[in-house]
C-alpha positions in Angstrom: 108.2 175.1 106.9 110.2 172.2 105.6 114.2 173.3 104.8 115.4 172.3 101.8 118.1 169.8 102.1 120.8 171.9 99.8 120.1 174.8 101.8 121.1 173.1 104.7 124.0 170.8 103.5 125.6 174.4 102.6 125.0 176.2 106.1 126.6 173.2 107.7 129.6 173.3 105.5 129.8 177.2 105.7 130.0 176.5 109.7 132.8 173.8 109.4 134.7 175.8 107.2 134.2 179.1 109.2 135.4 177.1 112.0 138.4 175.5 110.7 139.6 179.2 109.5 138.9 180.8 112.9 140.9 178.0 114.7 143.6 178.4 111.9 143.9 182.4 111.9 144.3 182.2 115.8 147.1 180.0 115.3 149.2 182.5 113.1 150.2 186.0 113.5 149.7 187.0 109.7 146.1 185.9 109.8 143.5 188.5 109.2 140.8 187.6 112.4 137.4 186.6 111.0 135.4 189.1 113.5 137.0 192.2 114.9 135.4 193.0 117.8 136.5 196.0 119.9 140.2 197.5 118.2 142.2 194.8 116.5 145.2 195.9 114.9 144.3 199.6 115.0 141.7 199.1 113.1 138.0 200.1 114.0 135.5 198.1 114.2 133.8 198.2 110.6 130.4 199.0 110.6 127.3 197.2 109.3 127.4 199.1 105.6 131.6 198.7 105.4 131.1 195.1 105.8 128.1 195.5 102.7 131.0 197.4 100.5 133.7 194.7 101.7 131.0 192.1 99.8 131.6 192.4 96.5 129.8 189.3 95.7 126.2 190.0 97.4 125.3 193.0 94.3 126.3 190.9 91.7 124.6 187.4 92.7 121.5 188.0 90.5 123.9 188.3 87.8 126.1 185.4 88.4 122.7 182.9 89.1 121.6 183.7 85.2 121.0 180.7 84.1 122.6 181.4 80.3 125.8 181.6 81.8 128.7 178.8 81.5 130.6 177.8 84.6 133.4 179.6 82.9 131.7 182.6 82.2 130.7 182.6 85.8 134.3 182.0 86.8 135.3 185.2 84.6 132.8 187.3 86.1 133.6 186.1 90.0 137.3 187.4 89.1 136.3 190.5 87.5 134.0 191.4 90.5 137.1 190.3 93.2 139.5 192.4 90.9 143.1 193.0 91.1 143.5 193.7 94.6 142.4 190.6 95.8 145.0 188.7 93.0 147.6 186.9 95.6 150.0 184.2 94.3 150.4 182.1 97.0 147.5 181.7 99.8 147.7 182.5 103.3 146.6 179.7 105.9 143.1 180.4 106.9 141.8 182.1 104.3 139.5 181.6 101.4 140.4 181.8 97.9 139.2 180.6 94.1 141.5 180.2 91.3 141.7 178.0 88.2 143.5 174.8 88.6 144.4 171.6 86.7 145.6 168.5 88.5 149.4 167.6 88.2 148.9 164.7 90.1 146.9 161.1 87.8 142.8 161.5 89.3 139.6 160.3 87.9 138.0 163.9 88.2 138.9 167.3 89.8 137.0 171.1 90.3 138.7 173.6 87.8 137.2 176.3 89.5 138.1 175.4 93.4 136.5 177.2 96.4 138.9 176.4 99.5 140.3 177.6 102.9 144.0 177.0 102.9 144.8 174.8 106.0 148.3 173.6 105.8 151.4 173.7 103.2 153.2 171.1 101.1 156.4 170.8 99.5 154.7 171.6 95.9 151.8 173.7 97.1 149.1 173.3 99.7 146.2 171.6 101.3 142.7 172.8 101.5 139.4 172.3 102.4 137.0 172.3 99.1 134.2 173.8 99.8 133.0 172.4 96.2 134.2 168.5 97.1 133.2 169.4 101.1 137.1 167.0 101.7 140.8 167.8 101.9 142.4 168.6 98.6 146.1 169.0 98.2 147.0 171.9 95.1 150.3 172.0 93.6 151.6 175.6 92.5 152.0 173.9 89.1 148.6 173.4 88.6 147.2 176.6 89.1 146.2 178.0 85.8 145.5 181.8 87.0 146.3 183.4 90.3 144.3 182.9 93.3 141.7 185.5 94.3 140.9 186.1 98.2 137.3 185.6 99.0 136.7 187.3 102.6 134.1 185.8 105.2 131.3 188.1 104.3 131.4 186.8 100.6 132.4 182.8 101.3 128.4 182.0 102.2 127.0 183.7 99.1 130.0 182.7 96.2 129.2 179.3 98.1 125.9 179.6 96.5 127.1 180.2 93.1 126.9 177.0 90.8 130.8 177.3 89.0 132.1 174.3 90.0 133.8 172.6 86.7 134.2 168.9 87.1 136.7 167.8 85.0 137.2 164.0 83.9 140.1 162.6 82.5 
């Protein structure tokens, strides 16, 4: 059976990414560890069904692939199904997040509605990597135009799915 190209573009950028945010999270003691194998931080190991609750994405993806839906509207609806407790204002290095930002910074084009792991800090934001652009993007705090919502690892590979990328030309 032939794979469609798309299909695999996005499992090799899930890997890289996945990577990147392992390598990242062992690096700092705040990081949450992608796995958790065995007792990590008191914390049991979370069974297979947790892990299905932890996903708030996966219930909701027939919803957010209807095709009468704006990138916006889908960009609403991915923030009301992350909800408030996954609001953050400032991202932790290694983990995944989407937010609404507008460039600061004078570029040709940029994603509204950015998908990223947080890999390093600046002195007016961060750096990440896009999973939208599949590059290094830096983000300025004064750009963001809501707060940034924390995607975990079981629901990075399906939102990644999810067409809500907004290009934006100026």
């Amino acid at each position: 059976m032939k794979r469609n190209p798309l299909s695999a573009f996005l499992q090799a950028l899930y890997e890289v990414g996945t990577k990147i945010a392992r390598f990242l999270r062992s690096k700092f003691k705040t990081a949450r560890p992608v796995t958790r194998l065995g007792k990590i931080a008191n914390e049991s190991v979370p069974t297979e069904t947790e892990l299905e609750t932890r996903n708030k994405i996966l219930p909701r993806l027939e919803d957010l692939y209807n095709p009468s839906l704006t990138v916006d509207q889908r960009m609403d609806m991915i923030i009301d199904i992350l909800g408030e407790e996954r609001r953050t204002s400032f991202p932790i290095l290694g983990r995944y997040y989407t937010y609404r930002y507008m460039v600061t910074t004078k570029q040709e084009q940029w994603d509204y509605h950015p998908l990223i792991v947080c890999v390093d800090y600046t002195e007016t934001g961060w750096k990440g990597i896009s999973f939208h652009w599949n590059e290094f993007r830096n983000y300025s705090r004064d750009g963001m135009r809501s707060s940034l919502y924390e995607v975990y690892d079981e629901e990075l590979k399906d939102l990644m799915s999810v067409p809500y990328m907004k290009i934006v030309k100026t």
